[in-house]
TINU-214195 format. One record per residue (C-alpha): residue number from 1; x, y, z. Coordinates in nm, 3 decimals. Each point is the difference from the previous one (the first is absolute). Layout:
BEGIN
+-----+---------+---------+---------+
!   n !    east !   north !      up !
+-----+---------+---------+---------+
! NUM !       X !       Y !       Z !
...
+-----+---------+---------+---------+
# end
This chain:
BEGIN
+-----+---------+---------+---------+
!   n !    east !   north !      up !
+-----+---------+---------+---------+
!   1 !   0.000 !   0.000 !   0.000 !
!   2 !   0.103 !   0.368 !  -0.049 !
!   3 !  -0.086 !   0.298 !   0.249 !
!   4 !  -0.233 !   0.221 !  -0.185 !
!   5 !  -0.166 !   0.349 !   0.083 !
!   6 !  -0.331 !  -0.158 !   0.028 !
!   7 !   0.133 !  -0.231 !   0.224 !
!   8 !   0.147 !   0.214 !   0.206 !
!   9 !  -0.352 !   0.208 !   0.049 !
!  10 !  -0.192 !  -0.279 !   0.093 !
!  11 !   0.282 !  -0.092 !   0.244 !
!  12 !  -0.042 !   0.362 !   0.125 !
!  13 !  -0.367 !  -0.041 !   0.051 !
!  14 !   0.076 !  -0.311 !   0.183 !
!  15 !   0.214 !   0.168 !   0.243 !
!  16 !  -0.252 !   0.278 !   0.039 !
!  17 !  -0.274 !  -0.248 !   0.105 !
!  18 !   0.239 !  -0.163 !   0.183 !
!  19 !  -0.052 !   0.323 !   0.240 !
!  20 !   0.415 !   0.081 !  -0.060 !
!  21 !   0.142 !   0.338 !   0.086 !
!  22 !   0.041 !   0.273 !  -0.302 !
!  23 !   0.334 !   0.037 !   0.077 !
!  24 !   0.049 !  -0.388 !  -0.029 !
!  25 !  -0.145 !  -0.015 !  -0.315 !
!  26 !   0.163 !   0.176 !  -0.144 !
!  27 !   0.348 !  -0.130 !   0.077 !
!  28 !  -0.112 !  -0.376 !  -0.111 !
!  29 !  -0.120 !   0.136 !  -0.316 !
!  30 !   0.322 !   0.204 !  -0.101 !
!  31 !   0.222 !  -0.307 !   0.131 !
!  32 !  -0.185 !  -0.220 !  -0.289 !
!  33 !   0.029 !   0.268 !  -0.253 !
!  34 !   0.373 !  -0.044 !   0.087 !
!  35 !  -0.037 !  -0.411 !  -0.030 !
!  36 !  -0.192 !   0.114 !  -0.336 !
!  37 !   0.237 !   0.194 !  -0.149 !
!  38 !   0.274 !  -0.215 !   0.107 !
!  39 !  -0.169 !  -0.321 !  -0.161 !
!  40 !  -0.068 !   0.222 !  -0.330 !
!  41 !  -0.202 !  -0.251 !  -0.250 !
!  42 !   0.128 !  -0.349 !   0.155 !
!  43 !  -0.258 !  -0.230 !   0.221 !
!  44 !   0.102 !  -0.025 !   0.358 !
!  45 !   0.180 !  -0.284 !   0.115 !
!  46 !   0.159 !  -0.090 !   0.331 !
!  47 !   0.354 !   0.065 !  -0.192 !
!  48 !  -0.101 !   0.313 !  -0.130 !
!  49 !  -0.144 !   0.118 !   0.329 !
!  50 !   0.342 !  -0.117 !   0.138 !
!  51 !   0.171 !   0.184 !  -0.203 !
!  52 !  -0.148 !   0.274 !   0.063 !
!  53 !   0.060 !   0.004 !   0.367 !
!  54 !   0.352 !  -0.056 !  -0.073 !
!  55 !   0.045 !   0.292 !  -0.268 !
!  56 !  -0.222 !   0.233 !   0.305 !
!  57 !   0.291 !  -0.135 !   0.245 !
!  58 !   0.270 !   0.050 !  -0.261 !
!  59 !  -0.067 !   0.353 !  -0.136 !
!  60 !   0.149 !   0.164 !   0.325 !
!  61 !  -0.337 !   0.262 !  -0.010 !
!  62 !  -0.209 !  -0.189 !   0.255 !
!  63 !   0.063 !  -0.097 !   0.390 !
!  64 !  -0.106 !  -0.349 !   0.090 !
!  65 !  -0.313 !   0.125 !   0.216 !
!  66 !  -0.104 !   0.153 !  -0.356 !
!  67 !   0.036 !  -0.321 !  -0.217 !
!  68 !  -0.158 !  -0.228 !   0.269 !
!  69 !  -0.295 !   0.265 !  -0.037 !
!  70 !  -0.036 !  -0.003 !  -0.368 !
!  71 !  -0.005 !  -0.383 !   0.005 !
!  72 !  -0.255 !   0.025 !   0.272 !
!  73 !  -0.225 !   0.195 !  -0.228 !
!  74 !   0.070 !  -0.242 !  -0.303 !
!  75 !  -0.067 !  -0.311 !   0.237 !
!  76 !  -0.344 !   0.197 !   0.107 !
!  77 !  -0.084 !  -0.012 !  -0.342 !
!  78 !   0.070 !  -0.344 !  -0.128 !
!  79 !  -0.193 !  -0.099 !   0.359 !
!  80 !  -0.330 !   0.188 !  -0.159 !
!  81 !   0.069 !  -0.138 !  -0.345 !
!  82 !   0.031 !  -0.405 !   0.204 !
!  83 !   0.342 !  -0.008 !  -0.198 !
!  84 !   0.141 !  -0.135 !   0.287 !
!  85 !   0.315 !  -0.160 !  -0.135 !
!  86 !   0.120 !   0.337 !  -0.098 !
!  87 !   0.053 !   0.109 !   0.349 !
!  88 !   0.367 !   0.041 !   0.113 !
!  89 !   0.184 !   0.039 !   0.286 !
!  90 !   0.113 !   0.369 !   0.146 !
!  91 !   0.365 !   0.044 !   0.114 !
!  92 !   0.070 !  -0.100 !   0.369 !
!  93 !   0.103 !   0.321 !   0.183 !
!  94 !   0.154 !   0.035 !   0.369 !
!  95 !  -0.185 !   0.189 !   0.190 !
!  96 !   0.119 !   0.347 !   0.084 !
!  97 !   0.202 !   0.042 !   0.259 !
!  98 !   0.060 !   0.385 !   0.033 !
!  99 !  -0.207 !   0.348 !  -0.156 !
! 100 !   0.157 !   0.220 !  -0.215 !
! 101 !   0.109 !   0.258 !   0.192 !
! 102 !   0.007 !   0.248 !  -0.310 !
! 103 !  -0.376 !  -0.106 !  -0.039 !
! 104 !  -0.086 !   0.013 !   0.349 !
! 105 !  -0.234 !   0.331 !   0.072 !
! 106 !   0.102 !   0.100 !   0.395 !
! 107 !  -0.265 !   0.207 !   0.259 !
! 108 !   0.235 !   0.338 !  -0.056 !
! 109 !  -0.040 !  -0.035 !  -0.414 !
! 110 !  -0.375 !  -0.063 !   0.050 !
! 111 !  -0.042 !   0.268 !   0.213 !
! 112 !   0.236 !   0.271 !  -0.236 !
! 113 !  -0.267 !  -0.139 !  -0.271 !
! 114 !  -0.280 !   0.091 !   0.189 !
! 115 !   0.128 !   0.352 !   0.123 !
! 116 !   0.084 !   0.097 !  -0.349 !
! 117 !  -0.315 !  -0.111 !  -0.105 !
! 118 !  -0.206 !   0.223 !   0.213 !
! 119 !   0.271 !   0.308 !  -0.039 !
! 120 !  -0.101 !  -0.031 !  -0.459 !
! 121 !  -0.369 !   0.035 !   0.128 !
! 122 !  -0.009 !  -0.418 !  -0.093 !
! 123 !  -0.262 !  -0.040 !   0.286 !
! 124 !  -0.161 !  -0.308 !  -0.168 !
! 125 !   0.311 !  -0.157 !  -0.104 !
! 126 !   0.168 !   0.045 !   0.377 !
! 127 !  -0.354 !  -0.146 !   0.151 !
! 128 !   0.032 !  -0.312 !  -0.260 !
! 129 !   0.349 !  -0.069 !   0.127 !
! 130 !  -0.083 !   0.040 !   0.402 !
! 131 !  -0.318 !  -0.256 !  -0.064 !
! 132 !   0.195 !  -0.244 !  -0.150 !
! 133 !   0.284 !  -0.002 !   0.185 !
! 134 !  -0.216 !   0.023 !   0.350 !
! 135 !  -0.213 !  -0.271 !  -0.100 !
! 136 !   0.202 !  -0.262 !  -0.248 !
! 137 !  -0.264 !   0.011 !  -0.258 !
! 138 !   0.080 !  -0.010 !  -0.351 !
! 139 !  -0.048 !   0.257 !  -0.299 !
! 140 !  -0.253 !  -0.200 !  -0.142 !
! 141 !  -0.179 !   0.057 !   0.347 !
! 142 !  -0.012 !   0.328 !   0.055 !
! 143 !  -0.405 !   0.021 !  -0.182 !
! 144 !  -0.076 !  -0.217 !   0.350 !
! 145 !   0.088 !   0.303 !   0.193 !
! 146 !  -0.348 !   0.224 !  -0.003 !
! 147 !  -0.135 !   0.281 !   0.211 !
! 148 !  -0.215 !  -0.271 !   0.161 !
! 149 !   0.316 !  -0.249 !   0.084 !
! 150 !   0.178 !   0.320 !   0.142 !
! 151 !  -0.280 !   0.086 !   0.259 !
! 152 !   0.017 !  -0.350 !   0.129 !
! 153 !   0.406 !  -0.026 !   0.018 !
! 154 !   0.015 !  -0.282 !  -0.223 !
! 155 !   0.030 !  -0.093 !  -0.371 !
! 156 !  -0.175 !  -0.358 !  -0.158 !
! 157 !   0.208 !  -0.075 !  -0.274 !
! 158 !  -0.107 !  -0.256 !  -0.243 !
! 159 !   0.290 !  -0.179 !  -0.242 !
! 160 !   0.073 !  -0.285 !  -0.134 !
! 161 !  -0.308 !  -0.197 !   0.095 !
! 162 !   0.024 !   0.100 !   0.383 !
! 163 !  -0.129 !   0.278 !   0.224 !
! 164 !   0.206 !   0.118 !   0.306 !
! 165 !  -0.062 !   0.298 !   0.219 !
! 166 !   0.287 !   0.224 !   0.022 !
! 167 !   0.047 !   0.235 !   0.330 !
! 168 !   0.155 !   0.352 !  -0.082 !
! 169 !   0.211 !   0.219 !   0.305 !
! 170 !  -0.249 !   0.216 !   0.201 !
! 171 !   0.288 !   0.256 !  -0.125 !
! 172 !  -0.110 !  -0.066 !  -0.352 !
! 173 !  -0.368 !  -0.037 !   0.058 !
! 174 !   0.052 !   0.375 !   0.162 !
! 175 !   0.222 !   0.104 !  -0.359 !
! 176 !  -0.254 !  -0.134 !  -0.253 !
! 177 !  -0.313 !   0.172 !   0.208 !
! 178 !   0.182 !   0.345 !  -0.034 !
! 179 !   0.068 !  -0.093 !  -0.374 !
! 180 !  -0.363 !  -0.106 !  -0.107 !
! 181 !  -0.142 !   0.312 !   0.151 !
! 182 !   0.253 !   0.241 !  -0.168 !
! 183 !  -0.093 !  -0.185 !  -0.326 !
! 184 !  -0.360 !  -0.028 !   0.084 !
! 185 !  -0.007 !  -0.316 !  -0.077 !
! 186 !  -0.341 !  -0.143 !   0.168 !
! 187 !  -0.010 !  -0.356 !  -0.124 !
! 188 !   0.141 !  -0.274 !  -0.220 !
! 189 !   0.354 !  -0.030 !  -0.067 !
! 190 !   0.239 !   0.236 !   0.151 !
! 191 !   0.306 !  -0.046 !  -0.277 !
! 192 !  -0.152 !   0.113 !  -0.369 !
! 193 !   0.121 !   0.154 !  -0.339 !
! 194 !  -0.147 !   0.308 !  -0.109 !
! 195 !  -0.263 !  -0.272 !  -0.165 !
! 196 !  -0.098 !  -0.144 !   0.303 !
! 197 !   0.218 !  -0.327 !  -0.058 !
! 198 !   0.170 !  -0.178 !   0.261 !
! 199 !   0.354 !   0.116 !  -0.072 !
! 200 !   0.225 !  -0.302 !  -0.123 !
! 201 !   0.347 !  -0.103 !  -0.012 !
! 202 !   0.106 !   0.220 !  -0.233 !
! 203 !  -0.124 !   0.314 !   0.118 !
! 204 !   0.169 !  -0.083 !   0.357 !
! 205 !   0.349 !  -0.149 !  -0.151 !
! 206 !   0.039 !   0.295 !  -0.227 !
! 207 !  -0.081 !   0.284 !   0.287 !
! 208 !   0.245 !  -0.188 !   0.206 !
! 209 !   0.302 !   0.036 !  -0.264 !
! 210 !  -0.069 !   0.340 !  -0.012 !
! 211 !   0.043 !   0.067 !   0.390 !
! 212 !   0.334 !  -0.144 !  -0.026 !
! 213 !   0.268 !   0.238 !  -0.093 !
! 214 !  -0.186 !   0.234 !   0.197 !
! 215 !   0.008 !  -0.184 !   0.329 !
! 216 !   0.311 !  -0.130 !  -0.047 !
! 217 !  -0.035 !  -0.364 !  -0.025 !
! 218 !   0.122 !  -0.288 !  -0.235 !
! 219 !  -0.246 !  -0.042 !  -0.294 !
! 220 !   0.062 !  -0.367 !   0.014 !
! 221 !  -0.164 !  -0.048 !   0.391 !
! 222 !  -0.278 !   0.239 !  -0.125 !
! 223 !  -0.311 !  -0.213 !  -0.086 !
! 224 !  -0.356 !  -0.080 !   0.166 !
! 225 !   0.039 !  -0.353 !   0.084 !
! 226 !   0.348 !   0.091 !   0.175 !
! 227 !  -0.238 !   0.170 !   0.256 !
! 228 !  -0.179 !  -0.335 !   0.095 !
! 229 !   0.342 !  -0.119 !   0.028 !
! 230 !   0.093 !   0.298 !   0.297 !
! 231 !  -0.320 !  -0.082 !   0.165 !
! 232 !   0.049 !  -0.360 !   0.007 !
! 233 !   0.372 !   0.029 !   0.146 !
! 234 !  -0.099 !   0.246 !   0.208 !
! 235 !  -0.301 !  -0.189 !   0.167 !
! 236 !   0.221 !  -0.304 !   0.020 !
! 237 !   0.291 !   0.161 !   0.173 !
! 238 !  -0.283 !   0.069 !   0.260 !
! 239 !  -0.131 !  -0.299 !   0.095 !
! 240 !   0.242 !  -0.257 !  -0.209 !
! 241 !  -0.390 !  -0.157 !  -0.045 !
! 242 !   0.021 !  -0.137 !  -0.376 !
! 243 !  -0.303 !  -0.187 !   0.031 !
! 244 !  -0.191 !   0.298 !   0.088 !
! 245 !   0.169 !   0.204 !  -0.258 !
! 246 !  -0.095 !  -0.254 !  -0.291 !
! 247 !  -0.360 !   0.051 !   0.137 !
! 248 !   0.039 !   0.388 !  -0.001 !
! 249 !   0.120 !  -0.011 !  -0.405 !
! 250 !  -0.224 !  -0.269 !  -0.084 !
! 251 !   0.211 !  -0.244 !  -0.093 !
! 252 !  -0.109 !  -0.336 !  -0.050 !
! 253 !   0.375 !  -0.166 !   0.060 !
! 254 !   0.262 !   0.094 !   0.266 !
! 255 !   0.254 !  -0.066 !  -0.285 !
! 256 !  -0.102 !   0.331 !  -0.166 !
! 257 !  -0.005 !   0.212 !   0.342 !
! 258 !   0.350 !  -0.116 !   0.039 !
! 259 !   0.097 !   0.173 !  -0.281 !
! 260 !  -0.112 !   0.337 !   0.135 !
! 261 !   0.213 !  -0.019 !   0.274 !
! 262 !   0.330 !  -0.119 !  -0.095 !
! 263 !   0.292 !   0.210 !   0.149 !
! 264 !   0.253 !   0.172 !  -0.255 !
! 265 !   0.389 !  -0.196 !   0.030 !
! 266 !   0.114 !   0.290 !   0.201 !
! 267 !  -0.251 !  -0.107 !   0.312 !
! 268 !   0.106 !  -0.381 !  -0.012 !
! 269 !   0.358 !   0.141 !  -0.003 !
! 270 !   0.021 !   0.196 !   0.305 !
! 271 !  -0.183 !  -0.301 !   0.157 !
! 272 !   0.272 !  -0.218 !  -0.098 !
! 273 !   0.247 !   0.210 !   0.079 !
! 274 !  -0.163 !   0.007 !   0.381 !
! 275 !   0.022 !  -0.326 !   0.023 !
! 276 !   0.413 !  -0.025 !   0.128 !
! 277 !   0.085 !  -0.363 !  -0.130 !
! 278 !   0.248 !   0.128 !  -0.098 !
! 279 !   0.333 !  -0.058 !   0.255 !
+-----+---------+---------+---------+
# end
């Protein structure tokens, strides 16, 4: 069989009614365009489709976390399409042992972001980052957080199939008040476009970049989901409860709250170093 376009949009409808996230379906979809493209007008085989992972591995453009996804999403596919056979295996990785400390966003960056913010007039943009970072939820989230989930101090998010109720600081509860009645905002959701549209990825990402030179911090650290990150360290550091945490992000797997919270090389080195087995 070949990958076709029409294929590909019944697939897409498939994953639609398969209740998947936007933001998911759209990453399976341009992972099989790649497959597509890749395959050109030959049939799929298992050796092509090993090939394939070998000339993804082999080009020196992708990290292994990246190839293991696009194989995911062709898997996925071949799963709706019962071509089971054509299924292969993703690369075995170690898991991580320490953060990238040139990735890693820390409480004085966050809080330079948010000052600058709020000295351009950015009062939207510095409220965003204080609600996600107080509260761990995604950017995807934010349209749970309404006047009515601010009066009772607490956000029900809905993603990925499950519902959790997400608790935001009395100090934030206090912050978003002020904001709603400066922006007269009297119901509904609190973060919109100028068309009333729950503002996206995009829009945050790209109002983020621009805070950057200004406030003085590394472009590279500067994106939304690095603000779940903070909160999830930070709440950890507290408590060292991971269970509790995994609960708090909605994570269905311990596994993927670990990740949150490893420590960059520099921590586990000073710990070493204190260790004096060393005569």
């Amino acid at each position: 069989m070949r990958i076709t376009e029409d294929l590909i949009k019944q697939y897409r409808d498939y994953l639609y009614e398969e209740e998947r996230s936007v933001a998911t379906i759209n990453k399976y979809i341009c992972d099989l365009h790649k497959l597509m493209d890749y395959a050109g007008r030959r049939n799929l085989d298992k050796k092509l489709l090993i090939s394939y992972k070998k000339a993804l591995q082999k080009s020196g453009k992708y990290k292994t976390s990246s190839i293991n996804s696009f194989i995911v999403a062709a898997n996925s596919f071949f799963q709706y399409m019962k071509l089971y056979s054509l299924r292969i295996k993703t690369f075995k990785i170690q898991k991580e042992v320490f953060a990238l400390e040139d990735r890693d966003l820390s409480k004085k960056e966050y809080e330079k972001l948010v000052r600058t913010a709020l000295m351009l007039g950015k009062d939207r943009l510095a409220m965003v980052m204080q609600t996600m970072c107080a509260t761990g939820i995604r950017i995807s989230e934010l349209e749970a957080v309404t006047v009515e989930s601010i009066k009772k101090g607490m956000i029900t998010v809905c993603c990925k199939g499950k519902e959790r109720q997400v608790l935001m600081p009395r100090s934030l509860q206090v912050k978003l008040m002020d904001y709603i009645r400066r922006k007269d905002i009297r119901y509904g959701k609190v973060f919109c476009t100028s068309s009333g549209k729950a503002v996206n990825r995009s829009n945050i990402w790209r109002e983020m970049k621009l805070l950057c030179k200004e406030a003085g911090v590394d472009e590279e650290k500067v994106f939304p989901h690095n603000l779940r990150h903070l909160f999830a360290k930070t709440f950890y550091n507290g408590n060292k409860d991971i269970a509790k945490l995994s609960n708090i992000l909605g994570h269905s797997n311990i596994e993927t709250t670990r990740i949150y919270i490893i420590e960059p090389r520099k921590k586990y080195q000073e710990q070493i170093d204190r260790l004096g087995l060393v005569t």
